[in-house]
Backbone as XML, in Angstrom:
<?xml version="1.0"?>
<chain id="A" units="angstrom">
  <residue number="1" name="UNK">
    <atom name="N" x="0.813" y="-1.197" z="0.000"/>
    <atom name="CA" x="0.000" y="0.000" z="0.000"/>
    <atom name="C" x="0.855" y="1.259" z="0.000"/>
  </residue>
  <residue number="2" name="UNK">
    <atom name="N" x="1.965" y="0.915" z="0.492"/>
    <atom name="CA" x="2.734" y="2.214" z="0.634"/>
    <atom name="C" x="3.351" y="2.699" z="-0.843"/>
  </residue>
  <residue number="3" name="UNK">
    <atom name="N" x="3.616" y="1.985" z="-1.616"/>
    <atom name="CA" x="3.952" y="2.043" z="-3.220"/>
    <atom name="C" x="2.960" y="3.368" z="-3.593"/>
  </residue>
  <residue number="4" name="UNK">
    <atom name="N" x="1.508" y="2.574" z="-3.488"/>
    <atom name="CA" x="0.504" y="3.273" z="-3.964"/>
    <atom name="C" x="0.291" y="4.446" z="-3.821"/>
  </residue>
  <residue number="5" name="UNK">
    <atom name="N" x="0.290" y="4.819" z="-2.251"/>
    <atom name="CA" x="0.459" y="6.294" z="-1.632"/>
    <atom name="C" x="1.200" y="6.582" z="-2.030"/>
  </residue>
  <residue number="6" name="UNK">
    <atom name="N" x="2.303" y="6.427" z="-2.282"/>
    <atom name="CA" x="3.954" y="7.373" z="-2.930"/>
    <atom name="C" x="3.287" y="7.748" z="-4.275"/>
  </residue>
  <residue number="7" name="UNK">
    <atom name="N" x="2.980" y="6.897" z="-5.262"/>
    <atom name="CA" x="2.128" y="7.084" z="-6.889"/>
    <atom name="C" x="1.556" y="8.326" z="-6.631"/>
  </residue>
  <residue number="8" name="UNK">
    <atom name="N" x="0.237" y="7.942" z="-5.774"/>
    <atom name="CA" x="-0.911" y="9.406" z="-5.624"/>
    <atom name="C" x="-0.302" y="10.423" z="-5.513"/>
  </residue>
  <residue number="9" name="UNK">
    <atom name="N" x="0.682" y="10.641" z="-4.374"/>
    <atom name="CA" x="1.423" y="11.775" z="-4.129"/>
    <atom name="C" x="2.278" y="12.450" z="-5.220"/>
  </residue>
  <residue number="10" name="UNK">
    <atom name="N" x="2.763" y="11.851" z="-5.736"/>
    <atom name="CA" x="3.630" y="12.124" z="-6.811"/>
    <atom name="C" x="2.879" y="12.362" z="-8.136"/>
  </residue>
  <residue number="11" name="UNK">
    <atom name="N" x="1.814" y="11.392" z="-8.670"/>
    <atom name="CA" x="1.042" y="11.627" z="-9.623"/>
    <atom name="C" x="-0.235" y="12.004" z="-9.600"/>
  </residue>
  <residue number="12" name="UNK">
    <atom name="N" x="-0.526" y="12.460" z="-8.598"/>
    <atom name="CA" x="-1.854" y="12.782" z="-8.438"/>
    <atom name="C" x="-3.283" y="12.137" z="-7.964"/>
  </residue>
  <residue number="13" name="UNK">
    <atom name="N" x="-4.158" y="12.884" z="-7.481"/>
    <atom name="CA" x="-5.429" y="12.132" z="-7.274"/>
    <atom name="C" x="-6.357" y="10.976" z="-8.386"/>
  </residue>
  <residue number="14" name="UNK">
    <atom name="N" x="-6.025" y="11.170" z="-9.591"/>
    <atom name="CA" x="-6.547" y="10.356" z="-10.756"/>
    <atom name="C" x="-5.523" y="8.856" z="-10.795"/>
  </residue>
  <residue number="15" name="UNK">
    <atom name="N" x="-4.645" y="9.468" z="-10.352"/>
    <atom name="CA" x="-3.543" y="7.941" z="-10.804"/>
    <atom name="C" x="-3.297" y="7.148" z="-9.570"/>
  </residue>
  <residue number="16" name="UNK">
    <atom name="N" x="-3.682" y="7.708" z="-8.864"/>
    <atom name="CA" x="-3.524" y="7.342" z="-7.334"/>
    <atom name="C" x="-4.728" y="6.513" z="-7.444"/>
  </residue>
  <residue number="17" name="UNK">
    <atom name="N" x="-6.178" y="6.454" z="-7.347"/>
    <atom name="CA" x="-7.227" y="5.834" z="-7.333"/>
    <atom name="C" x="-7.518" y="4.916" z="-8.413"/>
  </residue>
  <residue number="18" name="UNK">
    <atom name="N" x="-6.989" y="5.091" z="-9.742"/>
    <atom name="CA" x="-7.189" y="4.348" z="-10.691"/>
    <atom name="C" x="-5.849" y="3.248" z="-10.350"/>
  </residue>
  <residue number="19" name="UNK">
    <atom name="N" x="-4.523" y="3.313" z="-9.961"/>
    <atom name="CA" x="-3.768" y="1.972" z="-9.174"/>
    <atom name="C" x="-4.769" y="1.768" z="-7.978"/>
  </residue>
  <residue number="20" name="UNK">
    <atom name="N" x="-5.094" y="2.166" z="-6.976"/>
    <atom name="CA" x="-5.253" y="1.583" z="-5.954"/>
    <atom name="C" x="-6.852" y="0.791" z="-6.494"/>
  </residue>
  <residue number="21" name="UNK">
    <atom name="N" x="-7.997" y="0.818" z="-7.487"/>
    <atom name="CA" x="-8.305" y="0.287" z="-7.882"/>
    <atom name="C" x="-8.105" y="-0.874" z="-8.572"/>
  </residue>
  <residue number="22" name="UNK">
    <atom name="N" x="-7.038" y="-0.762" z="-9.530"/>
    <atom name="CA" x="-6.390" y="-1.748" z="-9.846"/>
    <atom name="C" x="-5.640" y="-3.230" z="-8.985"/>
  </residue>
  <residue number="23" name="UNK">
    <atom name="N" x="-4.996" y="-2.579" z="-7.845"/>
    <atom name="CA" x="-4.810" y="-3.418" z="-6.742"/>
    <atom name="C" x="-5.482" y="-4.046" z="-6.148"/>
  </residue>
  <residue number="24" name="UNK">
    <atom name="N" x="-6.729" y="-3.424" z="-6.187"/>
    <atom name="CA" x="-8.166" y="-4.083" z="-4.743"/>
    <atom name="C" x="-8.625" y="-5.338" z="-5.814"/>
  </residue>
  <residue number="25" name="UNK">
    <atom name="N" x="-8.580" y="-4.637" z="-7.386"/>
    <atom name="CA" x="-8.897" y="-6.154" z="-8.211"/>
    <atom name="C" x="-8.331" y="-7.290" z="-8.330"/>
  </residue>
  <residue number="26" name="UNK">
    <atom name="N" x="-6.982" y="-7.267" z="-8.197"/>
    <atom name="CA" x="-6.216" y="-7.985" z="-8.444"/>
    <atom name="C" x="-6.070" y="-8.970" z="-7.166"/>
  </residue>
  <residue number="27" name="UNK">
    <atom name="N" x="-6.046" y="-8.362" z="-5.713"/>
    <atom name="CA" x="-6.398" y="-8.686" z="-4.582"/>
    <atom name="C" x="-7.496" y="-9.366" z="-4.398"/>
  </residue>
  <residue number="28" name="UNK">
    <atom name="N" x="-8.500" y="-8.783" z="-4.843"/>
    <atom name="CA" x="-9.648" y="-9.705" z="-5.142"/>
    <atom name="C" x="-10.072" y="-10.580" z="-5.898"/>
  </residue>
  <residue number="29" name="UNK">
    <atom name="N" x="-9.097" y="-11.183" z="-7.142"/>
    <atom name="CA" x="-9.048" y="-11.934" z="-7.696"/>
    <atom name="C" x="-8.443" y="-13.335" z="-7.042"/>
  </residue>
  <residue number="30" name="UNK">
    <atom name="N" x="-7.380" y="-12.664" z="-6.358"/>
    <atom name="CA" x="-6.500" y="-13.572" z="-5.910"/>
    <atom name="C" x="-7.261" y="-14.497" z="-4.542"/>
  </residue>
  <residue number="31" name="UNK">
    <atom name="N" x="-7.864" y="-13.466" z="-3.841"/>
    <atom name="CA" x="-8.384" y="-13.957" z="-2.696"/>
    <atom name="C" x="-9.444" y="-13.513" z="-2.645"/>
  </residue>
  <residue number="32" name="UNK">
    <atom name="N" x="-10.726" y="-13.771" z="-3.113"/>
    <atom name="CA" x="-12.205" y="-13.877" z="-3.406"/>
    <atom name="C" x="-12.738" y="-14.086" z="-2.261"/>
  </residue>
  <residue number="33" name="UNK">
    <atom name="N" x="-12.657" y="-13.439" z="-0.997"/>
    <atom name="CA" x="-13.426" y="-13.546" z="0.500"/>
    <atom name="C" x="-13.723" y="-12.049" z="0.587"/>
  </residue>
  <residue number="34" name="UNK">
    <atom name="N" x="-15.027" y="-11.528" z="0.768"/>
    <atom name="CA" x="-15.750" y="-10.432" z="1.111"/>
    <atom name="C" x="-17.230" y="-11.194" z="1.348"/>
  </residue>
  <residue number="35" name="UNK">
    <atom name="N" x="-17.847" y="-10.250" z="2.180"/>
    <atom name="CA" x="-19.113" y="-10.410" z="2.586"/>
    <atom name="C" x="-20.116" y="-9.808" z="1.413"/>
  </residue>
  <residue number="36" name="UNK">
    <atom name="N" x="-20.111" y="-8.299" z="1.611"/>
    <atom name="CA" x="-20.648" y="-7.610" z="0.955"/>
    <atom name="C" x="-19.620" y="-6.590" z="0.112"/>
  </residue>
  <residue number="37" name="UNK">
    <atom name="N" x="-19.558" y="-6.194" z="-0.973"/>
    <atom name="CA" x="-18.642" y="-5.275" z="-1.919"/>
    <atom name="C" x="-18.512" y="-4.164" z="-1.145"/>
  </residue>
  <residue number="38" name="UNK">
    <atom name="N" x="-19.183" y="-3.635" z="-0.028"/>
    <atom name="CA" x="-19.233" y="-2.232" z="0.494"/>
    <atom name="C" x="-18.450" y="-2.558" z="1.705"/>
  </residue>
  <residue number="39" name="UNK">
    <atom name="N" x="-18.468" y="-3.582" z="2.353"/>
    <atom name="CA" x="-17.718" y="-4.141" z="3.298"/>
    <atom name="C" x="-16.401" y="-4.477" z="2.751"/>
  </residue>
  <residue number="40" name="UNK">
    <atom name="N" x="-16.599" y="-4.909" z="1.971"/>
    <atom name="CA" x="-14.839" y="-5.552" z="1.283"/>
    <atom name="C" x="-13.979" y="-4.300" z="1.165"/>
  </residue>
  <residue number="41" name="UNK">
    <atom name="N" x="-14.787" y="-3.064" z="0.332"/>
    <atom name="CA" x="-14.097" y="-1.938" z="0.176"/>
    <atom name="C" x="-13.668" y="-1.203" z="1.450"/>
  </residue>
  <residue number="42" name="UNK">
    <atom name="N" x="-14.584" y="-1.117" z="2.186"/>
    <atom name="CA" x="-14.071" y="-0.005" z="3.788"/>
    <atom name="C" x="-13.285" y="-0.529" z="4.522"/>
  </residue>
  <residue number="43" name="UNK">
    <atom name="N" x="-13.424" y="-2.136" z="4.558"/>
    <atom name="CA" x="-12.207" y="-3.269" z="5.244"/>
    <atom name="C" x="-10.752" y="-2.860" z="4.478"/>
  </residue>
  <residue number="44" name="UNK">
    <atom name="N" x="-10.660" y="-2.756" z="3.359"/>
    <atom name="CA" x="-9.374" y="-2.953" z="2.297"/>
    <atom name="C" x="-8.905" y="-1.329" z="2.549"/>
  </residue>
  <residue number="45" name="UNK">
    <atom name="N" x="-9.602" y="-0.479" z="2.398"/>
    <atom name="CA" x="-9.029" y="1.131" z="2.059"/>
    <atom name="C" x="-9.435" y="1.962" z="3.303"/>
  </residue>
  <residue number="46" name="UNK">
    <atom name="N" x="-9.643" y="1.046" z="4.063"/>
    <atom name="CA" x="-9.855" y="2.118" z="5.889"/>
    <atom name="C" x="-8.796" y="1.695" z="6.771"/>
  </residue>
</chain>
């Protein structure tokens, strides 16, 4: 996660959210355990 934050900072609010999107998919590909999508998200990015 810390990669990611360095990106945003450096490249901005658009590139920052479009990786850290990218990550939560890939994460979630890999390991397919969430309850609800709204839960998965506030668990992962809170």
């Amino acid at each position: 996660m810390i990669p990611i934050f360095l990106l945003a900072l450096r490249r901005g609010i658009k590139i920052g959210v479009l990786s850290s999107l990218a990550f939560g998919l890939i994460v979630l590909i890999e390991e397919p355990f969430i309850y609800h999508p709204v839960q998965g998200a506030l668990l992962r990015y809170i």
